[in-house]
C-alpha positions as CSV (number, residue, x, y, z in Angstrom):
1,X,0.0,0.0,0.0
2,X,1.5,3.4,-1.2
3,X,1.9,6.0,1.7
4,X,-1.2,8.2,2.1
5,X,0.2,11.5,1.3
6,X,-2.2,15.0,1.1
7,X,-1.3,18.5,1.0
8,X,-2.7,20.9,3.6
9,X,-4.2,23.7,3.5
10,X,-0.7,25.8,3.6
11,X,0.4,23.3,0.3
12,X,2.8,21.3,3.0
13,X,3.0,17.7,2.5
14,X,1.3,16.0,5.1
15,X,1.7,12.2,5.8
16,X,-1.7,10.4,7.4
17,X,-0.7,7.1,9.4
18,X,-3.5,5.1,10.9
19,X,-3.4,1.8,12.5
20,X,-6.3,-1.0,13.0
21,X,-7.7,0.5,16.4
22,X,-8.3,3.9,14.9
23,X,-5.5,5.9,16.2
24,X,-3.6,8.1,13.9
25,X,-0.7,10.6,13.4
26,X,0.3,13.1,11.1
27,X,3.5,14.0,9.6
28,X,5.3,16.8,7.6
29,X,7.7,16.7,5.6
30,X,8.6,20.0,6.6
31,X,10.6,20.0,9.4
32,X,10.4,15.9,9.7
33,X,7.7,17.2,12.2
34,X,5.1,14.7,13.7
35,X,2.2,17.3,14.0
36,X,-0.9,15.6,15.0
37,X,-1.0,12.4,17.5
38,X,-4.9,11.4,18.0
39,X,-5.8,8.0,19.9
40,X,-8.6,5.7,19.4
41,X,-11.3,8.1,20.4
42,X,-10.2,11.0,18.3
43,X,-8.6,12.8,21.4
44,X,-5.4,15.0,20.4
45,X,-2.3,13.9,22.4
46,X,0.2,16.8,21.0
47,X,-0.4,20.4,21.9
48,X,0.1,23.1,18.8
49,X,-0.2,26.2,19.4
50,X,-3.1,28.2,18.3
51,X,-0.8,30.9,16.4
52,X,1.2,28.3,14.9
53,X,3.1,30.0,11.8
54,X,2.5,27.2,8.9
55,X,4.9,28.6,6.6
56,X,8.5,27.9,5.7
57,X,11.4,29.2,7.0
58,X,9.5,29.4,10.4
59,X,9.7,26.6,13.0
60,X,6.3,24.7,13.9
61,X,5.7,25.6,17.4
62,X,4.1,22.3,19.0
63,X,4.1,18.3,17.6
64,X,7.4,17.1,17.8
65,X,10.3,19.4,16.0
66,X,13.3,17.9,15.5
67,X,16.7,20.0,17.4
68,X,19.4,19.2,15.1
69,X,22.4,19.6,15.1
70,X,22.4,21.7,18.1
71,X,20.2,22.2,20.7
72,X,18.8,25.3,22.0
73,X,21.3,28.0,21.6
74,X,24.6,26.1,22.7
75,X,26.1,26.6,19.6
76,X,27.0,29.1,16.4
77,X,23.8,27.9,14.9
78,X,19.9,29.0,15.2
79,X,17.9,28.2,17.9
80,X,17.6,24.2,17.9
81,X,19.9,23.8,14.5
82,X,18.2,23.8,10.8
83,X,16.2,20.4,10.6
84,X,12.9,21.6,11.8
85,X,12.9,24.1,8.9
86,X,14.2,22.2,6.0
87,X,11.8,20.1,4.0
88,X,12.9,16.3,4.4
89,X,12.7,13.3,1.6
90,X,10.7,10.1,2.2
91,X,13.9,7.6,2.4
92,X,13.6,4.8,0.0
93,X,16.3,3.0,2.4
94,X,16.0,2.3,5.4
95,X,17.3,-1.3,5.0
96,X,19.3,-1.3,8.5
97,X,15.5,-1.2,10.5
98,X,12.8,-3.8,10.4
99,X,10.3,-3.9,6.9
100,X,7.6,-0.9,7.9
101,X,3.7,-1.1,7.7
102,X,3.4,1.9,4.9
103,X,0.1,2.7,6.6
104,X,1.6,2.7,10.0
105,X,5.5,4.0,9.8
106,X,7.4,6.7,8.1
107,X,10.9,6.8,6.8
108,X,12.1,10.3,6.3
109,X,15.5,11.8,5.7
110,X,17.6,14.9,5.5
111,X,20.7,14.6,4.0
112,X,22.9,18.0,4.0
113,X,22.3,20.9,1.4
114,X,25.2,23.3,0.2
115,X,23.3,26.3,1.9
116,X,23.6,24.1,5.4
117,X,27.3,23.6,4.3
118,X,28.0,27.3,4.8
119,X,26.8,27.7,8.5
120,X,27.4,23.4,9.6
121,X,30.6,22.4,7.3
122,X,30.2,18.8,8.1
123,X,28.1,16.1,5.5
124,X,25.4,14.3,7.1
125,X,22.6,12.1,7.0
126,X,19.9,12.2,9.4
127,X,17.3,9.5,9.4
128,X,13.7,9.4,11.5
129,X,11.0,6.5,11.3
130,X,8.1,7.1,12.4
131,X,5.4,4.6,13.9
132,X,2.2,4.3,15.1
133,X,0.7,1.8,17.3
134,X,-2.1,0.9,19.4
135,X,-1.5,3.5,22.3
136,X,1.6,4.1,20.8
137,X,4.2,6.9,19.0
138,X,7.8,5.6,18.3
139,X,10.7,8.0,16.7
140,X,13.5,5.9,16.1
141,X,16.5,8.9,15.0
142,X,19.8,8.1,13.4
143,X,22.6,10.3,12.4
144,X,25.0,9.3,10.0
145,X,28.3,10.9,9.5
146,X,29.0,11.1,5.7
147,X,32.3,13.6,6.1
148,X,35.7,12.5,6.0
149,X,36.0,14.4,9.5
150,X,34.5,13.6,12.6
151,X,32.0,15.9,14.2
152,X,29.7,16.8,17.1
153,X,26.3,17.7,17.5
154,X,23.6,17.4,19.9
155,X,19.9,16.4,19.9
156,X,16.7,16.8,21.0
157,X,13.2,15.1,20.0
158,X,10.8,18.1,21.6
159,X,7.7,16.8,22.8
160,X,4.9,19.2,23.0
161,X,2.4,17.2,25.2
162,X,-1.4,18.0,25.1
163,X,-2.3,18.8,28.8
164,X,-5.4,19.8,30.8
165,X,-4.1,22.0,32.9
166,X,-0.4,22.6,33.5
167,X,-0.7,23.3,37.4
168,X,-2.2,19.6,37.7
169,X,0.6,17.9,36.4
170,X,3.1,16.4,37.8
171,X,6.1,14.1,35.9
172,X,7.5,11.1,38.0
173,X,10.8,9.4,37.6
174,X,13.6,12.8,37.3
175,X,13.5,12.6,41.6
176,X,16.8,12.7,43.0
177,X,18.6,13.7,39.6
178,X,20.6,16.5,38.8
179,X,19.7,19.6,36.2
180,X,20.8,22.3,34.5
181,X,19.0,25.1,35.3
182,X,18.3,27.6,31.9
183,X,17.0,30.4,33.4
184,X,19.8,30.9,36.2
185,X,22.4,30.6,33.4
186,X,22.5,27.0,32.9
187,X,24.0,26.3,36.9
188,X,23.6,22.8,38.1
189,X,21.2,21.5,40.8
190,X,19.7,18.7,42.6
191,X,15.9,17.7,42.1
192,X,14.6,17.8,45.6
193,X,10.9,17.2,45.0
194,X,9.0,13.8,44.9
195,X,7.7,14.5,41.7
196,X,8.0,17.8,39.2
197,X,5.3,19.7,39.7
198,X,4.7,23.4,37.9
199,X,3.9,27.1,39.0
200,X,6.0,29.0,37.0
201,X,8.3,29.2,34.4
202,X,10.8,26.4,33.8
203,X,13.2,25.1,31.6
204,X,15.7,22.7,32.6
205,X,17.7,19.6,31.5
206,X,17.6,17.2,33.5
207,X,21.2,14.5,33.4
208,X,21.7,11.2,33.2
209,X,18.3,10.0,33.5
210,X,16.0,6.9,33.9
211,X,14.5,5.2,30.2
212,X,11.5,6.2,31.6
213,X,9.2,8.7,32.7
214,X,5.7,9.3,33.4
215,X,3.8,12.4,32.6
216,X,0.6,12.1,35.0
217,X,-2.3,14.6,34.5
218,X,-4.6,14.4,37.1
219,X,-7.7,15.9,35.4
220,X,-7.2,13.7,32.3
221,X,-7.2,10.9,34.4
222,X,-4.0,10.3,31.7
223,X,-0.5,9.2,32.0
224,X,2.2,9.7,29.0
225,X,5.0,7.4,29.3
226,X,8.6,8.5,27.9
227,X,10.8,5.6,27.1
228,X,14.0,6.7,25.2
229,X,17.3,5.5,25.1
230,X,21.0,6.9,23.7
231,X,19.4,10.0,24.9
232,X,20.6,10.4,28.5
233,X,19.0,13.8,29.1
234,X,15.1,15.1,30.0
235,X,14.9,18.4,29.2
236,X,11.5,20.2,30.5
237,X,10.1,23.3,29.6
238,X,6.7,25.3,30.2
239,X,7.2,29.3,28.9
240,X,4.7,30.2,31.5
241,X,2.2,33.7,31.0
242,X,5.3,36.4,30.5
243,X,7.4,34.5,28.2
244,X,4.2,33.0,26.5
245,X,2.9,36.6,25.5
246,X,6.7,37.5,24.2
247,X,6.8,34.9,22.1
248,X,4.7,35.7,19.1
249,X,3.8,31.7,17.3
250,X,1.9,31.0,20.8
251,X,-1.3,32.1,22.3
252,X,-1.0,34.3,25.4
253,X,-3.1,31.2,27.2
254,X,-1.6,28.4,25.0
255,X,0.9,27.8,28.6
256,X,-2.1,26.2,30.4
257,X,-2.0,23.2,28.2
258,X,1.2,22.0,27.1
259,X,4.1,20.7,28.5
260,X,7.4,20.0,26.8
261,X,9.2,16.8,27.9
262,X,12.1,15.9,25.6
263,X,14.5,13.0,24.8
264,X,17.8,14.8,24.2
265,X,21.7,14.5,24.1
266,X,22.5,17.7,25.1
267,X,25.1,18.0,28.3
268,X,27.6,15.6,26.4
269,X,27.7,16.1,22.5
270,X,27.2,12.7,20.2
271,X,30.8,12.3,18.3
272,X,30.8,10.6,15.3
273,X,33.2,9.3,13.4
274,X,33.7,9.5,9.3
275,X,31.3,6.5,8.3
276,X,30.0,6.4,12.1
277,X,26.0,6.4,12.7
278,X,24.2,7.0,15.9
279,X,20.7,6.0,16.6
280,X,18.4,6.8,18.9
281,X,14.9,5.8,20.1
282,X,11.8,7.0,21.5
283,X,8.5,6.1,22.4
284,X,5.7,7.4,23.7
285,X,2.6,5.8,24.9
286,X,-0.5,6.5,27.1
287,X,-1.9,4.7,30.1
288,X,-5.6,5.8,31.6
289,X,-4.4,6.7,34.7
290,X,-6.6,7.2,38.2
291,X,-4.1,8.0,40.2
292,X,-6.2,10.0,42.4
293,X,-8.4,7.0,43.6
294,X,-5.1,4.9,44.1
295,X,-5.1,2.6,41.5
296,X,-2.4,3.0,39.6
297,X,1.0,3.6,41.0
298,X,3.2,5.6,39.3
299,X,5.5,3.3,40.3
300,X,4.0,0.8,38.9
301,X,4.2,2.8,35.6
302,X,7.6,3.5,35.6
303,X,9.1,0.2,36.6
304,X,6.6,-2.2,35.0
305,X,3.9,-4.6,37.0
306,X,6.3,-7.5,37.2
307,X,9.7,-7.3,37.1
308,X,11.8,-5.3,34.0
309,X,11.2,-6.8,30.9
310,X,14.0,-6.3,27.9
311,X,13.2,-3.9,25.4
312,X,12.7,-5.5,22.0
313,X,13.2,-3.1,19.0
């Protein structure tokens, strides 16, 4: 079955993937950008902000933009690096992953331009798949090196979750861990609290943390789950009402209902080697969650019910 491929209203590619229990996702080739994650009831999963700009060279506030090949702005680049402004190719090749359900999954690629030459001298190849499941979202990134130099870069899959109200949530499994803190000039601290909860602005990576971490929203009676690896860092971020009203491709209220929690490789830059490749992975899934009665433990979520099964990917 061919990919089923329409053009939006702003002429942008879009790619539609469904699966069998009537969830679906939507994907750009702008920007390798998942923009739309619905589950089986219809219900949007991503946040996008209501003064989204649509139209090439601007960034897509909300989905999941891709930060590459620097994250925010450590670096000589533009905020986040060029790939979530460049349009990306479906890849024809991706014959070092498993055979993909065309209706389900997504190859894409973004292979360096002469124009990217002039501000990132170093030839790449930069690979996503994208797939859908029941409950499900899985990114699976991989950067080739195609330069007879090594370089460095970092990374970031930005997750802009669809929440009910930002002061309800709280994410479990970054206790105990250590951060760099954005807005008092990136110093390093200890997480003291049992669980992140929010009241202002923040923006902070958290290090070396656990493949897994639960997003719990109370009022949603919804839990994301984050399960990433070769992406050691959590970076979260909520702009709050001040920064929200500065920044002019989100709504002055937009705040209330997102929450960024990203897979990233940030504190330590991936090196790569002439020929090298690093991959990454990320999924995200949802569990009805009613934490409040008691029934599910957020431990429970995090670790598993029995014990820690191995990952198979």
């Amino acid at each position: 079955m061919p990919l089923n491929i329409i053009h939006d209203a702003n002429g942008l590619p879009r790619i539609i993937l469904t699966e069998p229990n009537g969830s679906s996702a939507e994907v750009l080739l702008y920007g390798g950008q998942v923009v739309s994650w619905k589950n089986e009831r219809k219900e949007e999963l991503l946040f996008m902000s209501s003064k989204a700009i649509w139209k090439p060279p601007k960034a897509i506030r909300g989905g999941i933009p891709v930060c590459f090949p620097q994250f925010g702005n450590l670096g000589s680049l533009e905020q986040h690096g060029f790939a979530r402004n460049r349009m990306w190719s479906l890849d024809g090749d991706a014959s070092s992953l498993p055979p993909a359900n065309n209706q389900s999954s997504v190859d894409l690629i973004l292979k360096s331009t002469e124009e990217d030459l002039k501000t990132w001298p170093r030839s790449f190849e930069l690979r996503l798949r994208i797939s859908l499941s029941a409950g499900k979202l899985t990114l699976i990134p991989r950067v080739r090196n195609t330069d007879n130099k090594p370089f460095s870069f970092t990374f970031a899959l930005r997750n802009y979750l669809s929440v009910s109200d930002i002061s309800e949530v709280r994410v479990e499994g970054l206790e105990t861990l250590d951060y760099l803190d954005n807005l008092e000039r990136r110093k390093r601290f200890t997480e003291q609290a049992d669980a992140v909860t929010f009241d202002g602005k923040i923006d902070r990576v958290y290090l070396t943390t656990p493949a897994k971490i639960a997003i719990i929203d109370h009022e949603k009676k919804r839990t994301f789950v984050l399960r990433k690896e070769s992406m050691p860092d959590a970076v979260v971020w909520n702009p709050w009402d001040k920064k929200a009203k500065a920044l002019p491709d989100l709504g002055d209220v937009d705040y209330k209902t997102m929450l960024c929690v990203d897979s990233a490789a940030v504190e330590t830059p991936i090196v790569l080697k002439p020929f090298e490749e690093w991959k990454g992975y990320q999924e995200l899934s949802t569990v009805s969650s009613s934490y409040c009665s008691g029934q599910l433990d957020p431990w429970k979520v995090l670790h598993g019910y029995h014990s820690p099964h191995p990952v198979n990917h």
